[in-house]
DOKOL-79746 format. One record per atom (N, C-alpha, C, CB): y, x negated, z. Coordinates in steps of 0.2 Angstrom, whole numbers, plus 2048, in hexadecimal, padded with zeros to 3 digits. Glycine has a CB too. Example, Ala and Ser with C-alpha at 12.3 -4.5 7.8 and 13.67 -1.06 7.14 Angstrom:
// DOKOL-79746
7E47BE827/7EA7C2827/7F07BE827/7EA7C782D/7F57C0823/7FB7BC824/8007C0827/7FD7BA81D/
//
This chain:
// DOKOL-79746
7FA7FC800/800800800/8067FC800/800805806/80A7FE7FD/8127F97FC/8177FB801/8157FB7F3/81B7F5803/81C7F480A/8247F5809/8197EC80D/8247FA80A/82E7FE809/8327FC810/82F80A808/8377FA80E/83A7F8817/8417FD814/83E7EB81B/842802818/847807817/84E80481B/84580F81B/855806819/85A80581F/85B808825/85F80681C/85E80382A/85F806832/86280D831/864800838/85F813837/865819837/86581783E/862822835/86E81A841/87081A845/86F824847/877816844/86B82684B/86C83084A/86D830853/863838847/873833855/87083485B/86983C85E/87783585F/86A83A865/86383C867/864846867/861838870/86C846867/86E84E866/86D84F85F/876850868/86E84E85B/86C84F855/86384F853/871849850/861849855/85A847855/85584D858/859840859/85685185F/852854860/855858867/84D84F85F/85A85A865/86085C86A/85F85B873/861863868/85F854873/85F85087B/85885387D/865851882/853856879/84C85687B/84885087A/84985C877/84384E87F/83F84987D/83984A87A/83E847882/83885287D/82F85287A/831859873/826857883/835859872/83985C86C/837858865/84285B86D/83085C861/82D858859/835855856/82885E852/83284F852/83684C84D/83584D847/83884684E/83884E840/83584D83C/837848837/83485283A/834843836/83683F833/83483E82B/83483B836/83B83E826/83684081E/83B83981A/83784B818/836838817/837831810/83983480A/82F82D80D/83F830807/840834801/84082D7FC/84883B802/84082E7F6/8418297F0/84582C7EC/83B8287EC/84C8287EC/85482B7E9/85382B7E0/85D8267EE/85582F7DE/8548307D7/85D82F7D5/84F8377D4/85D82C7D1/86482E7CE/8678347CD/86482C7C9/86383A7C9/8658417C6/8648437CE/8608457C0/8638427D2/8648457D9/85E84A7DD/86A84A7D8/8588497D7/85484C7D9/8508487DE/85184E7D5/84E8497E5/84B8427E7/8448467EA/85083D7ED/83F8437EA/8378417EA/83783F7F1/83483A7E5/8348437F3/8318457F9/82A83F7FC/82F84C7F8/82C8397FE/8278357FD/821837803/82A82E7FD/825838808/81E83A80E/82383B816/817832810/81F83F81B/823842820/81D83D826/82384C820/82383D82C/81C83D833/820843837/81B83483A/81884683A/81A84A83C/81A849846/81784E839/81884D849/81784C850/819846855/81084D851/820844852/82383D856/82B84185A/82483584F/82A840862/830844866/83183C866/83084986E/83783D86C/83B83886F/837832872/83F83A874/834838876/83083587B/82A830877/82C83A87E/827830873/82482C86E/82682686C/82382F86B/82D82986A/833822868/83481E86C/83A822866/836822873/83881B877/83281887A/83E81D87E/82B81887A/82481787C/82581087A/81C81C877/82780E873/826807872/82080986D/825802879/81E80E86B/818810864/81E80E85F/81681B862/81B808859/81D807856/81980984B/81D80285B/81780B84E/81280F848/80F816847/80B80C849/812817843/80F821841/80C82283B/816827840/80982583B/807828834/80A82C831/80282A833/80882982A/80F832826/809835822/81A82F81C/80983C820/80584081F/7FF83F817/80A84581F/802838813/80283880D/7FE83180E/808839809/7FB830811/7F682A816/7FA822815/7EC828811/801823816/80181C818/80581D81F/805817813/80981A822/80A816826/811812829/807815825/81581782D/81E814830/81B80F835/82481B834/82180C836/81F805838/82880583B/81B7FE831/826805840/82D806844/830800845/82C80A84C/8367F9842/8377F2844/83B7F284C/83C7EF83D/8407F584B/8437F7851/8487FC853/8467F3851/8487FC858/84980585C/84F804863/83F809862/855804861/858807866/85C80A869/85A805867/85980D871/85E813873/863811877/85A81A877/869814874/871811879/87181987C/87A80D874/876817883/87881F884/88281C884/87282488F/88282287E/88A82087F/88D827883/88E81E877/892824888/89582888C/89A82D889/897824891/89D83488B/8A1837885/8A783688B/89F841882/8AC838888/8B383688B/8B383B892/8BA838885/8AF842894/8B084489A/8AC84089E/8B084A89B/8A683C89B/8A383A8A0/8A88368A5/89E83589D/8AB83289F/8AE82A8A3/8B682F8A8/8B282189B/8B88358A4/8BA8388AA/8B883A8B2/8B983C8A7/8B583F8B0/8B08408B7/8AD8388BA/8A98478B4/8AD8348B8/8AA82F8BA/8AF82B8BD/8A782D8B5/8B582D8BF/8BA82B8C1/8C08278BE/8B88288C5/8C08258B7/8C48238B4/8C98268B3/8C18218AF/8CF8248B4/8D58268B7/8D98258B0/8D88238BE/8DE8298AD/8E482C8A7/8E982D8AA/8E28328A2/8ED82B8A7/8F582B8A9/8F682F8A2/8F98218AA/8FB83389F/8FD83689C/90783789C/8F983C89C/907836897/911835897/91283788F/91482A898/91883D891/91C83F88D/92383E88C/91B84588C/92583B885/92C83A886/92D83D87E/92F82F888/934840881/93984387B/93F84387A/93A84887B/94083F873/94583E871/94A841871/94483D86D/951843875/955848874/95B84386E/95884B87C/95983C86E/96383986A/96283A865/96783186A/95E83D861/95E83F857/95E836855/967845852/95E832859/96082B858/95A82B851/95E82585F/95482E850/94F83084B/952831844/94C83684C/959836846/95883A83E/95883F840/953839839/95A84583D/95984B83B/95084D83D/95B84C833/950853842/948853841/94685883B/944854848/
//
């Protein structure tokens, strides 16, 4: 079987499988055609989170060959109320120009 190395995807884990762990994934291969029809080369099925983050590095796709996972990383990036509620402190300042020193507004 001929040995395809795909490019890295960055998805997070809300998109991926909405912050579920044991939530199926479905993973499908495609072969990009120019006219835009593209070929469905093979899927895996029955892989959650939980599988990913196992350190399994090998699945099978339905059409007998074989994903081969190189490298896998989970980050947890924080959203801005996190670091909120997390005590990070904002100062906020409004200032308004009253001298037209601008120009006409």
């Amino acid at each position: 079987m001929k040995l395809v190395r795909w490019n890295s995807v960055q998805v997070g884990s809300t998109d991926l499988c909405k912050d579920e762990i044991e939530r199926e994934i479905k993973i499908e291969f495609f072969r990009s055609n120019p006219n835009g029809h593209h070929k469905i080369v093979g899927f895996c099925n029955n892989i959650t989170l939980g599988t990913l983050k196992s350190n399994k590095m090998e699945y099978p796709i339905n059409k007998g060959g074989k994903f081969h996972m190189m490298d896998l990383k989970i980050e947890r990036k924080h959203t801005f109320l996190e670091y909120v509620f997390g005590g990070c402190c904002i100062d906020f300042s409004i200032a308004i120009d009253f001298t037209l020193s601008n120009g006409a507004p």
